[in-house]
N, C-alpha and C positions, 0 to 999 in steps of 0.2 A: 404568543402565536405558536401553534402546533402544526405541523405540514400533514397533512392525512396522506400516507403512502400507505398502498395494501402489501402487507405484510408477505407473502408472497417475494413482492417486487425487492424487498430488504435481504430476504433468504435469499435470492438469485444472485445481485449484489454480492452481498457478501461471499460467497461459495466462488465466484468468479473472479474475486477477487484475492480470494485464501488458494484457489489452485495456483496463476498468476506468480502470487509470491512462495510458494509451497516450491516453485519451479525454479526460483532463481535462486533460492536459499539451498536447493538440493545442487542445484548444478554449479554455484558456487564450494560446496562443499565436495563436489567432484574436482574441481580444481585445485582444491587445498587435501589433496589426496585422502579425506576420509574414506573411514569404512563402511557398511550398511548401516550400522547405527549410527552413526553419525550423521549423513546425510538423512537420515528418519529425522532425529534430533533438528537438523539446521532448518528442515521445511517446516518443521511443527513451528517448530519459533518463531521462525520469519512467517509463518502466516497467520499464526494466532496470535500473538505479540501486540500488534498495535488493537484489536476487535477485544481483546482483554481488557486492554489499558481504557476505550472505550467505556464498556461496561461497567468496568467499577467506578469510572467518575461520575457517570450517569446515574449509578445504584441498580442497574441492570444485574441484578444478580442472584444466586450464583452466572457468570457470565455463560455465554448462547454458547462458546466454546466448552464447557461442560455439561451444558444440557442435551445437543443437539449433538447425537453421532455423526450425522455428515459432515459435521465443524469437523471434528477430530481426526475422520477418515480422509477426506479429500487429499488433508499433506500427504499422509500415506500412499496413500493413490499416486501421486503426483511424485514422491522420491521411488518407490517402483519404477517406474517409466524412465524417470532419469536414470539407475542404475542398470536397466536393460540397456537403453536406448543410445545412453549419450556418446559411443562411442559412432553414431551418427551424424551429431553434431560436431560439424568440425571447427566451429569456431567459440566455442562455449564463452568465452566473458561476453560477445554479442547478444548471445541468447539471455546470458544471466541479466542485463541490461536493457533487450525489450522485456522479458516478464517483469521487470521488477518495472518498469516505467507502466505495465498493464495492471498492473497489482495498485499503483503508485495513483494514477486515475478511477480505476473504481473503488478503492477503498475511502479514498477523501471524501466521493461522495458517497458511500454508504454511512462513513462514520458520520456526517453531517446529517444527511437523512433521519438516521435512525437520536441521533441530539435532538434535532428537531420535535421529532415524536416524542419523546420524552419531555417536553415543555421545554426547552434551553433555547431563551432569547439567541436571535440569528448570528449575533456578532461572536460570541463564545462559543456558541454551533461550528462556526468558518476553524476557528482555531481546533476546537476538537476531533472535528474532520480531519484536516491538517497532522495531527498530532496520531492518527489513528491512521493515515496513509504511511507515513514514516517510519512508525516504532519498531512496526517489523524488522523495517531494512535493516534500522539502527543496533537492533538486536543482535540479527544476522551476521552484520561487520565487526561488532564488536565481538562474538563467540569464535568469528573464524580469524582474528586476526588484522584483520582488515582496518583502516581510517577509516571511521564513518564517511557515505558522500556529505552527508550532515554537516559537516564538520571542517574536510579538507579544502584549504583553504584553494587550490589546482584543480577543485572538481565543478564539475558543470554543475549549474544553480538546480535542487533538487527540493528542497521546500516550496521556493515560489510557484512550482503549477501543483503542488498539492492545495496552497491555498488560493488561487487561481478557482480550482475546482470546487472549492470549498464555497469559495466566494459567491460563484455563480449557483449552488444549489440553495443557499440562502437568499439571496435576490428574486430568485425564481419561486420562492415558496413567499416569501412577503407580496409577491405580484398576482399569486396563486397560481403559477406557470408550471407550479412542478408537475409532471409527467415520468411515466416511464421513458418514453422516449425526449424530452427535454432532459430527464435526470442520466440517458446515457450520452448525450451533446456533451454535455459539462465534464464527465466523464473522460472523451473523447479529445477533447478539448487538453485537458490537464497528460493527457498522454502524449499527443501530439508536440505539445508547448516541452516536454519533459525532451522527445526524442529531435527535437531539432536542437533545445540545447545542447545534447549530445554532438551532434551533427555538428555543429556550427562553434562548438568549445564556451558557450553563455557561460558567463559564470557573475557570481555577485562581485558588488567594490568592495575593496582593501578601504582602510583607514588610512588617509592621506598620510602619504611618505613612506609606505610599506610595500613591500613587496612577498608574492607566495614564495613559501619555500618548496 
């Protein structure tokens, strides 16, 4: 089963979701005192990172991120603004933590979307999504330093509304419910679910008898 999205609707996706994380991976890199280069560096990665990993599974290639100069630009764009601006923001790990949760919701479903399109049965679709909201991040905490959220065992649950999101753009295309605006519910959805776990300290179970360090 193939989800017919107009192509369009995937470039807007996508872009929304590469500025998004372009923004948290730059303002993260403000906090870890980089210098211009560096915050260039941390945005490119954290927004092109997972939309790469994407493509090559798929055999989308060479990937959209080197075809498509606004893939490339927009980081750019987006660590500019952070290195003017951010002395604005006065609480920068907040800010680094909604865009990345903004990033974290449309990219699940863009990555899913765009699996879709490419023929990739729904269930493998969910995890690729999934897998292509993340890698960014993952990227990003691992170059700066950082515990991945991925990973830490004291961090709010950060995978499960990627595939939450995931889950629902796949349901909705077997039902033939995807839309633009069904595909930014799900979206929306996976953001919201991300920033209450925030909020409220959600996190996954330990393996019986253990505790986080």
């Amino acid at each position: 089963m193939t989800a017919i999205v107009n192509p369009l609707v995937q470039e807007v996706l996508d872009l929304i979701g590469i500025f998004a994380f372009a923004l948290s991976g730059a303002l993260l890199a403000v906090r870890k005192r980089f210098d211009a280069v560096g915050i260039a560096v941390l945005a490119e990665v954290t927004a092109l990172g997972g939309g790469v990993f994407r493509d090559l599974v798929i055999g989308a290639v060479p990937p959209v991120a080197f075809t498509d100069i606004a893939y490339f630009t927009t980081p750019l764009v987006a660590a500019a603004v952070v290195f003017f601006w951010h002395p604005r923001l006065a609480r920068i790990r907040r800010f680094v933590l909604l865009f990345d949760a903004v990033g974290l919701g449309v990219f699940c479903v863009a990555g899913t979307v765009k699996a879709l399109n490419f023929g990739m049965h729904p269930l493998p679709a969910v995890a690729l999504g999934a897998a292509t909201a993340i890698g960014g991040g993952l990227l990003r905490d691992l170059l700066s330093g950082e515990i991945p959220a991925l990973l830490h065992p004291r961090s709010e649950i950060y995978a499960v509304p990627a595939l939450l999101g995931s889950a629902l753009v796949s349901i909705l295309a077997v039902l033939h419910l995807l839309t633009p605006i069904t595909s930014a519910l799900a979206a929306l959805i996976a953001v919201v679910v991300r920033l209450l776990a925030l909020h409220y300290g959600w996190r996954a179970p330990l393996a019986r008898g253990t505790t986080a360090q």
